[in-house]
N, C-alpha and C positions, 0 to 999 in steps of 0.2 A: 259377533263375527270376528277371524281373526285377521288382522293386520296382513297388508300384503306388502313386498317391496315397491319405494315409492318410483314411478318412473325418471325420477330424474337423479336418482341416489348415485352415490360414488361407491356401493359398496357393491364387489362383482357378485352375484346371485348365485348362487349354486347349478350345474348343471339339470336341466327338466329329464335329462335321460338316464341317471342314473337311480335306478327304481328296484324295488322290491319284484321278487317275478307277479307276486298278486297283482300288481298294480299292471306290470305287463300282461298279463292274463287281460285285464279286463280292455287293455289299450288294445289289443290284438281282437277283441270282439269286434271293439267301437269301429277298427276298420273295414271286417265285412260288413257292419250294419250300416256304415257311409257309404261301401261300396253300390250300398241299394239303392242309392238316390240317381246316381248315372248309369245305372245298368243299363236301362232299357233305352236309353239312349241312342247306342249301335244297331238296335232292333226296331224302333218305331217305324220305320220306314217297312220294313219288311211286315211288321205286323198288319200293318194297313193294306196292307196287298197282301197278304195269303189269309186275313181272315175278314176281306172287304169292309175295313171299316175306314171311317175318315179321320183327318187329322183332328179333328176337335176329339170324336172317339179314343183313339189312341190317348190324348192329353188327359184322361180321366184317369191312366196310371199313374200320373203323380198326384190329379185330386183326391181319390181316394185315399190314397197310401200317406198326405203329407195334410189334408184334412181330418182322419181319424185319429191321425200321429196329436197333433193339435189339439183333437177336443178329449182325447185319452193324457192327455199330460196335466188336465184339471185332477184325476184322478188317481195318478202315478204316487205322490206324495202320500195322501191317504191309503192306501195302499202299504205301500212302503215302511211307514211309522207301525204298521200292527205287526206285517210277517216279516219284517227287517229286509237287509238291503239283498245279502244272497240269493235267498228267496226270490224276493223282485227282481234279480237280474237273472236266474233260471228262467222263468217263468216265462220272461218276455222273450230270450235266446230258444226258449221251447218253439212259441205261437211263432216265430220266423220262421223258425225250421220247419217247421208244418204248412204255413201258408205260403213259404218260397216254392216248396214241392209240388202244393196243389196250384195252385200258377202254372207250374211248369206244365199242370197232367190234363190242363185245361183247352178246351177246343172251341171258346167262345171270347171274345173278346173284353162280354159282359162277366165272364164266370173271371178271367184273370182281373179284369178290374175289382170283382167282388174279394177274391182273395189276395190282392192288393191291402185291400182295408184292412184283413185281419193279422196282415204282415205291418199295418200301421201300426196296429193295435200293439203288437211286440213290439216296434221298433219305440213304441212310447215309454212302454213300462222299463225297458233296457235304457233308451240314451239318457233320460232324466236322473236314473239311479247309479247309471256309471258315471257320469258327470260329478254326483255328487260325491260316490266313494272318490274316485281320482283326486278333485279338489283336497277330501281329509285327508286322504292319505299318502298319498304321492311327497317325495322329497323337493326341496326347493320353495317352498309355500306355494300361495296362493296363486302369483304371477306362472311361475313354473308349472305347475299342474295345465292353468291354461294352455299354455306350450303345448305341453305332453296332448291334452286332448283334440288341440287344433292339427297337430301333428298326424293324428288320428285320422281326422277329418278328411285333413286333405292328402293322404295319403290314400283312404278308402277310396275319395270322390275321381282321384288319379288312376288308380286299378280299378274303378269297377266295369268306366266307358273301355277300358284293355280286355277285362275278358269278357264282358258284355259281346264284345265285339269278335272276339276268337271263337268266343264260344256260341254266339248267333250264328257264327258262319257257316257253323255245320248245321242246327238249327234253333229257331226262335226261341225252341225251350231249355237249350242250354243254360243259356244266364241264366233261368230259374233255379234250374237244379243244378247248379254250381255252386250257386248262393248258399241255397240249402245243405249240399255239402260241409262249407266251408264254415259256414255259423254252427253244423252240430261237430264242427273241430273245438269252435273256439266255447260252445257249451264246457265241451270236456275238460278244457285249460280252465274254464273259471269256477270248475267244479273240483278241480283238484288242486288248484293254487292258492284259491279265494278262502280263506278257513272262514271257520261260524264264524257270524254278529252276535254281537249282543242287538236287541232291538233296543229302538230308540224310547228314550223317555220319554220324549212327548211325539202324544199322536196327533197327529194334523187333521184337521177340519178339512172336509169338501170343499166348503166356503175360501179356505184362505189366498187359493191361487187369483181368483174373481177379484175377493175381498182387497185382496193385497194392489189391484190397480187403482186405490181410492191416492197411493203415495205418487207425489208428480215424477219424481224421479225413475222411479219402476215405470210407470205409466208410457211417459214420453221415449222412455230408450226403446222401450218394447214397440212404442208407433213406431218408432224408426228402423226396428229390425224389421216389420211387419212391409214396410215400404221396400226399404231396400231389397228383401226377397221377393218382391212383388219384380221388381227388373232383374235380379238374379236366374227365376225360376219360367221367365218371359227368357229369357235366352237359352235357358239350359232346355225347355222344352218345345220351344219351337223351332229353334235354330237348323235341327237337322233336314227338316224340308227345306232350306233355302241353301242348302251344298250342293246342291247337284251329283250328291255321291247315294251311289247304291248298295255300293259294300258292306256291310257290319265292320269288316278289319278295319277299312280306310275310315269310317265313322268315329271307330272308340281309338287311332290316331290320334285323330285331331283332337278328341277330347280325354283323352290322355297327357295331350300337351295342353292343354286347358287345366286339367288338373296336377301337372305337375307345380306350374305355376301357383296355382292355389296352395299348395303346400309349403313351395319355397318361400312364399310372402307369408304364411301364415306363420311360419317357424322363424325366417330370419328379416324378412323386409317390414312386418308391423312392431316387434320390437322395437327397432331401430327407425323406423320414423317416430314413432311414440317418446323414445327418450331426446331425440332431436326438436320435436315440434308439439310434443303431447299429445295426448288423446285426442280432445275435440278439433283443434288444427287440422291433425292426420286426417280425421274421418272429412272434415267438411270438403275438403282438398280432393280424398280419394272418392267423394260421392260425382264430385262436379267431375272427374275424370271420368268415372265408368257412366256418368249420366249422356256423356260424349258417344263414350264406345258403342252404346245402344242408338243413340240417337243416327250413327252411322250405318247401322243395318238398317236403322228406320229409314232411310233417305236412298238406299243400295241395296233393299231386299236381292234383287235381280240380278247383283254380280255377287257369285258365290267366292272367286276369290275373298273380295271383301269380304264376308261377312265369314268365313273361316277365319282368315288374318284376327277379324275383330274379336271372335271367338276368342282365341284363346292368348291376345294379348288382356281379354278380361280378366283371366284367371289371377292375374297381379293383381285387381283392383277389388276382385271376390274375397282372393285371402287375406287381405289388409283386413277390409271389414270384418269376416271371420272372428279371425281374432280380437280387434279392438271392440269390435261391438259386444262382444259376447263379456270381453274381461269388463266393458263398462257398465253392463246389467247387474253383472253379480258384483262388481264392486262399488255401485251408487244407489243400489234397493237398498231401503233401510227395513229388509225383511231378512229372515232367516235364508242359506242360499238356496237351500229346496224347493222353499215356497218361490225365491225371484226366478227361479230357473224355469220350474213348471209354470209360471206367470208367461212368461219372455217366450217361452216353447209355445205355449198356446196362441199368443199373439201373433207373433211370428210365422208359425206353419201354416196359419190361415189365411195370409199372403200368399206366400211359395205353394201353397194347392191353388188354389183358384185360378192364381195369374197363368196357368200354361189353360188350361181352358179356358178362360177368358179370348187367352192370343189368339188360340183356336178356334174360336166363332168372328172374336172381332177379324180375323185373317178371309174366314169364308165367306163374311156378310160386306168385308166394306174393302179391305188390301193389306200387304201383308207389312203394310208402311204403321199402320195404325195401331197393333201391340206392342213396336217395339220403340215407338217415340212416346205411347205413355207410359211404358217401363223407363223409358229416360226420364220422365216427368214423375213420377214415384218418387226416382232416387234422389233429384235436384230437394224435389218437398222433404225426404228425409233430413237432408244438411239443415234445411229451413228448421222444421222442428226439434232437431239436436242440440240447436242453437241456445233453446231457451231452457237447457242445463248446462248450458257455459259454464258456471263457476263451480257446479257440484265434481263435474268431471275434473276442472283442473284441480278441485279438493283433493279427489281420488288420487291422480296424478302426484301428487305432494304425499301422499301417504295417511291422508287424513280419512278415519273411517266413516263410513255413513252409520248414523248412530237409528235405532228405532222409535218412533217418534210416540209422544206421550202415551198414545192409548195402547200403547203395545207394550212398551216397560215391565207392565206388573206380570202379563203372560211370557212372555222369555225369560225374566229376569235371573231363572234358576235351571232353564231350559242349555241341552247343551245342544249347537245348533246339526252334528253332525256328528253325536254319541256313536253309530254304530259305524263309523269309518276310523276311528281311534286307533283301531288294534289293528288294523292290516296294514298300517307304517310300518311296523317294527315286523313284517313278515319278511322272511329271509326268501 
């Protein structure tokens, strides 16, 4: 694995923006493909009401869509190592653009949930493989790249609730087929900017993403991503029924300013807490902060002021995480970063599906108090569990790599971990 800059270096890093266009080609996918995550956002509300279904109903578009994501990211890597990275990132920009359409062309609640899934299913084999080209080949290394893709991130999660919300307004199946739109743009950009791979030398085992939580390090960061999106995806999908807003526009507002925040922290406020206080600092600090902001909708479901306010003063303490969580997975797995990625992807999304359905029954069966103080209770136990990688994170921090641990040696040892992202640096 290659060296990243250490957090606390004197030496200025190179700008994360200035890139190759391949590299912008695939940045430019990643953010209609985050755009996916809050699209539907501005529309749940209307969709419960023009096609009679209930809030827990509705909550089944991010289970599907971020549960398939999830158990399709065991896969992605496998996949990837035979038809190389291009390939895999068509492939997956194809099945969105397919499934975002049929969504749109859908008149059942159950059929856009069903084609939800197979929009997971793309969005698996896409964000795993663009994560991993970006990392190789993007300028600035390791830290930088991060950047670049949280940049992505939240920039996507920022416009998606925007035109979710313009374009529900005329109707519900605009944001489908806007998406879809917009992904067979950015197909096009990464089919003509992106040149051939070479495939990778070594091909990945099924097994290894599974395999690979045997290391504590990988293990524990991934529970605590898995946590933290557990009160992430508790606000991002329940929230909209306790606004008191009917509007689409007025909806992807407020969570456009939810998301812009996510973006500015994710680009400029996790850095710089990170080099001030370090990783683990940062995160224990920013869990116990957003474990608050939840806990205050828990306790003020009933005043929508609040729980807008709370909205999207979140969006600072989502993108801290973002970022640092994400740069601490792949920088304290002492696995190749494919395999810790597709590892962390699967732990992860299996949270952030569940917990909006979950909110959704526990809201219908007991109050609407009770999703959102145990999404505060998630994120408190994630700090608790991050805890007990204290010293690997501040390794990471210092610039110290995490090495592969014995049984792994003789299979790397000659393995290059991201062979097929090599050449699209030097792409003009």
């Amino acid at each position: 694995m290659s060296a990243h800059p250490s957090a606390h270096g004197d030496v200025k890093a190179p700008s994360p923006f200035k890139q190759p266009r391949a590299v912008w080609a695939v940045a430019f996918a990643c953010v209609v493909s985050f755009m996916g995550i809050g699209l539907v956002d501005p529309i749940l509300k209307s969709l419960a009401g023009q096609l009679g279904a209930s809030p827990a109903d509705v909550q089944l578009l991010f289970t599907s869509y971020l549960v398939v994501t999830a158990i399709a990211m065991l896969v992605t890597g496998w996949i990837s190592s035979r038809i190389g990275a291009k390939p895999t990132l068509i492939t997956g920009l194809v099945l969105i653009v397919l499934f975002a359409a049929l969504a749109g062309a859908s008149d059942s609640i159950g059929g856009i949930v069903g084609f939800r899934a197979g929009w997971g299913l793309g969005n698996a084999l896409f964000i795993a493989t663009s994560l991993a080209v970006i990392v190789g080949a993007a300028s600035g290394g390791f830290a930088g790249a991060i950047v670049l893709y949280e940049t992505a991130l939240g920039i996507g999660i920022a416009l998606g609730p925007l035109v979710g919300g313009i374009l529900g307004n005329i109707s519900w199946r605009g944001p489908f087929f806007g998406v879809s739109v917009l992904m067979a743009i950015a197909m096009v950009a990464t089919i003509v900017f992106l040149p051939k791979l070479p495939k990778p030398t070594h091909k990945q085992k099924l097994s290894e993403p599974l395999a690979a939580l045997k290391h504590k390090n990988l293990a524990i960061t991934s529970i605590t991503g898995l946590l933290y999106n557990w009160g992430f995806f508790t606000l991002l999908g329940y929230s909209p029924f306790l606004m008191g807003i009917d509007s689409p526009i007025l909806l992807g507002l407020v969570f456009a300013g939810w998301g812009i925040l996510v973006a500015v922290f994710s680009v400029f406020g996790a850095p710089a807490l990170q080099r001030r206080f370090g990783t683990p600092r940062t995160l224990y600090g920013n869990f116990v902060l957003m474990a608050i902001d939840l806990a205050v909708i828990g306790i003020f479901p009933d005043q929508p002021t609040v729980v807008i306010v709370a909205v999207i003063v979140a969006g600072a303490f989502i993108g801290i995480n973002n970022t640092l969580v994400t740069t601490a997975v792949m920088s304290i797995a002492p696995v190749e970063r494919p395999v810790a990625s597709a590892t962390y992807g699967f732990v992860r999304f299996i949270g952030g599906g569940l917990a909006p359905f979950v909110a959704g029954i526990l809201a219908e069966h007991f109050s609407a108090h009770i999703p959102f103080l145990l999404g505060a209770l998630a994120v408190l136990v994630a700090a608790v569990v991050l805890s007990t990688v204290h010293k690997g994170l501040d390794a990471a921090d210092r610039g110290e790599i995490a090495q592969p641990e014995k049984d792994e040696l003789d299979r790397i040892e000659d393995a290059d971990p991201l062979p097929e992202a090599m050449t699209v640096g030097n792409a003009d």
